[in-house]
C-alpha positions as CSV (number, residue, x, y, z in Angstrom):
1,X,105.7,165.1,124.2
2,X,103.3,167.8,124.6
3,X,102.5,171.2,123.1
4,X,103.9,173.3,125.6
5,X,106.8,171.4,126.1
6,X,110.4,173.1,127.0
7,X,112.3,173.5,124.1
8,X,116.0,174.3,125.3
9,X,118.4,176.1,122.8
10,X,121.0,174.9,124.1
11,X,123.2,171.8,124.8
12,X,123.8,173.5,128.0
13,X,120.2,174.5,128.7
14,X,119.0,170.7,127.9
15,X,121.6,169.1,130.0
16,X,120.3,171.3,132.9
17,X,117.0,169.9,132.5
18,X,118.1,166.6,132.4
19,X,120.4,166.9,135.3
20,X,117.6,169.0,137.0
21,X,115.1,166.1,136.6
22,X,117.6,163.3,137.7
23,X,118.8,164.4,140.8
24,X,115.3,165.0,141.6
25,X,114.2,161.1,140.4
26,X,117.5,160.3,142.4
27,X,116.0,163.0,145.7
28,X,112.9,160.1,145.4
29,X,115.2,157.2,145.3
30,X,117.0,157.8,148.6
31,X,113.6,158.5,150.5
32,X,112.5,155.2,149.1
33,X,116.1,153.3,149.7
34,X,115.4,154.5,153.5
35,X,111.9,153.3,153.5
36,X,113.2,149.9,151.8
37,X,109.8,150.7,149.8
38,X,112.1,150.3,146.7
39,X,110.4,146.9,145.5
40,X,107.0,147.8,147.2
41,X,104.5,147.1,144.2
42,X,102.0,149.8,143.6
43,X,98.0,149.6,142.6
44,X,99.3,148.8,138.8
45,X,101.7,146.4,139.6
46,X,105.2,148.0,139.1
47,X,107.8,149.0,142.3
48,X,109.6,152.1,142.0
49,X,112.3,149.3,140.8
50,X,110.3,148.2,138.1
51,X,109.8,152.2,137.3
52,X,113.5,152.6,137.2
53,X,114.6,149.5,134.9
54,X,111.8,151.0,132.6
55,X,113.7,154.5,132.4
56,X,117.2,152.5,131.8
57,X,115.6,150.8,129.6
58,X,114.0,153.7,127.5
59,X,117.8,155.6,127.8
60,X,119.0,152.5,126.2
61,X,116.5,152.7,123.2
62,X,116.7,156.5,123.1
63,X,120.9,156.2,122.2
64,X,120.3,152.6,120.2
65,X,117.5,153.4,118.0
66,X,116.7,157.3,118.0
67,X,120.4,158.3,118.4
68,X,122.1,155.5,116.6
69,X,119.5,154.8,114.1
70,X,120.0,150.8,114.6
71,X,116.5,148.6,114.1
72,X,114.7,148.9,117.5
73,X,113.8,145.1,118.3
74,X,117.7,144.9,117.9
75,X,118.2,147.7,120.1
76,X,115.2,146.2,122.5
77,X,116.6,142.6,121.7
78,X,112.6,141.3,121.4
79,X,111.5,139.8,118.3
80,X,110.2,142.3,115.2
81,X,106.6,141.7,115.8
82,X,107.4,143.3,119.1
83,X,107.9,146.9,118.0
84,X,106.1,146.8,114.9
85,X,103.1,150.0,115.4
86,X,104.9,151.5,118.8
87,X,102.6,150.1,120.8
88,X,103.3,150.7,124.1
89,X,100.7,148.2,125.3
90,X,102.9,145.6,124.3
91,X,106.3,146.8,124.6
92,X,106.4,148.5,127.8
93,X,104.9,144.6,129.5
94,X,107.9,142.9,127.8
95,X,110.3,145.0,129.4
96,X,108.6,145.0,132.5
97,X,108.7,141.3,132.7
98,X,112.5,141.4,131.3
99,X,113.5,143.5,134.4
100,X,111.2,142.7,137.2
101,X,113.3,139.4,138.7
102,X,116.6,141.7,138.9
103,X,117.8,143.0,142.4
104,X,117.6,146.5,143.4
105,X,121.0,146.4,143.7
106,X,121.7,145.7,140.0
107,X,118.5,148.0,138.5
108,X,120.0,150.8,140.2
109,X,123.5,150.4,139.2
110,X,122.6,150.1,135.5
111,X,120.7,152.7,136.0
112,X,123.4,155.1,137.2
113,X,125.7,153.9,134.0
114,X,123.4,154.2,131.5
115,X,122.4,157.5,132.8
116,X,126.1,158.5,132.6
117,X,126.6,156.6,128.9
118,X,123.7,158.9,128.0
119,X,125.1,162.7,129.0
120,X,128.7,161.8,128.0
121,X,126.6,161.0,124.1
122,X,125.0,164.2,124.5
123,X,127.5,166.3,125.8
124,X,129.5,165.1,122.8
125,X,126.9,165.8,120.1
126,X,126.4,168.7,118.1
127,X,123.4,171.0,119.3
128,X,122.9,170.9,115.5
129,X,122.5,167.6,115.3
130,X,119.7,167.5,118.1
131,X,117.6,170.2,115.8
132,X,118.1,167.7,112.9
133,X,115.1,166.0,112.0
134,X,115.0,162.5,113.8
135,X,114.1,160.7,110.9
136,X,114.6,161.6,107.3
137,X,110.8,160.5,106.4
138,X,109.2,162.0,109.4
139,X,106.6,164.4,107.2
140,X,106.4,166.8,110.2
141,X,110.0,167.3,110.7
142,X,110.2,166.7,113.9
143,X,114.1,167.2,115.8
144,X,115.7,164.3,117.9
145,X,115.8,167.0,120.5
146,X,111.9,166.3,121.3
147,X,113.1,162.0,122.0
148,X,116.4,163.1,123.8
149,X,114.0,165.3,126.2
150,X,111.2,162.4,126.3
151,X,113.3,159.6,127.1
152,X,115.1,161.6,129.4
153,X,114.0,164.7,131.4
154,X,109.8,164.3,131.3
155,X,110.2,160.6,131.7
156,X,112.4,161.0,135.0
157,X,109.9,163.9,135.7
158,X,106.8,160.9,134.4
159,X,108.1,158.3,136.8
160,X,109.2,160.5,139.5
161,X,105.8,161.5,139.9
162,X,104.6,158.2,140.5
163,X,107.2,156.7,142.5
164,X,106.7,159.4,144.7
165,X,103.4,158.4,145.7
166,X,105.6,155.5,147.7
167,X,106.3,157.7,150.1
């Protein structure tokens, strides 16, 4: 989340910007499909299939943990010590190595759900509600609406970007 960040005032401005950034991840993912570059590893290691189990994965933690408010190594399902600090240093490797066996096939397609589970949350929930504060102890007050747009608009934007280096 940066400084200068969008900041929609809307439910329907923020669904355009998530709708906006997907079909332009999804733009990426067809070039790739016709390449069959899809499970081509890059200089770090990860295939644009390992980029895309990442994203479900983050949607998932974005409506369990952020949106739901249930523990996050539940919502993760890795042990406590896993999640304790937010390190992404060790979470993101965990979930790498969860994912990276799976077929294309099967990333994408949970991919596509979750991505639908996700809008269908938001387009149910209050605009209101997004401007709450995400948690009731954050000290700077922070709204959910800066997560929602993290773990879904500037990350498909984030991995976009690198994925598209594939081509």
């Amino acid at each position: 989340m940066t400084d200068e960040q969008f900041i929609p005032g809307s439910t329907s401005e923020l669904m355009n910007a998530i709708e906006r950034e997907w079909k332009s991840l999804m733009e990426v993912v067809e070039k790739l499909q016709k390449a069959d570059t899809l499970t081509t590893p890059d200089e770090g290691g990860w295939s644009p299939k390992d980029n895309l189990a990442h994203l479900t994965e983050w949607m998932n933690i974005l409506m369990g943990y952020h949106m739901d408010k249930r523990p996050a190594h539940e919502v993760m399902r890795v042990e406590p010590e896993v999640v304790r600090g937010w390190d992404m240093e060790t979470i993101n490797p965990v979930l790498f190595e969860r994912n990276r066996n799976r077929s294309t096939a099967d990333v994408l397609n949970e991919l596509r759900r979750v991505y639908a589970e996700l809008t269908k949350k938001l387009d149910a929930m209050p605009f209101e509600e997004l401007m709450m504060p995400r948690r009731a102890d954050d000290p700077e007050k922070r709204p959910l609406l800066l997560w929602v747009l993290g773990d879904s608009a500037e990350h498909f934007a984030e991995h976009r970007a690198t994925i598209e280096k594939m081509l």
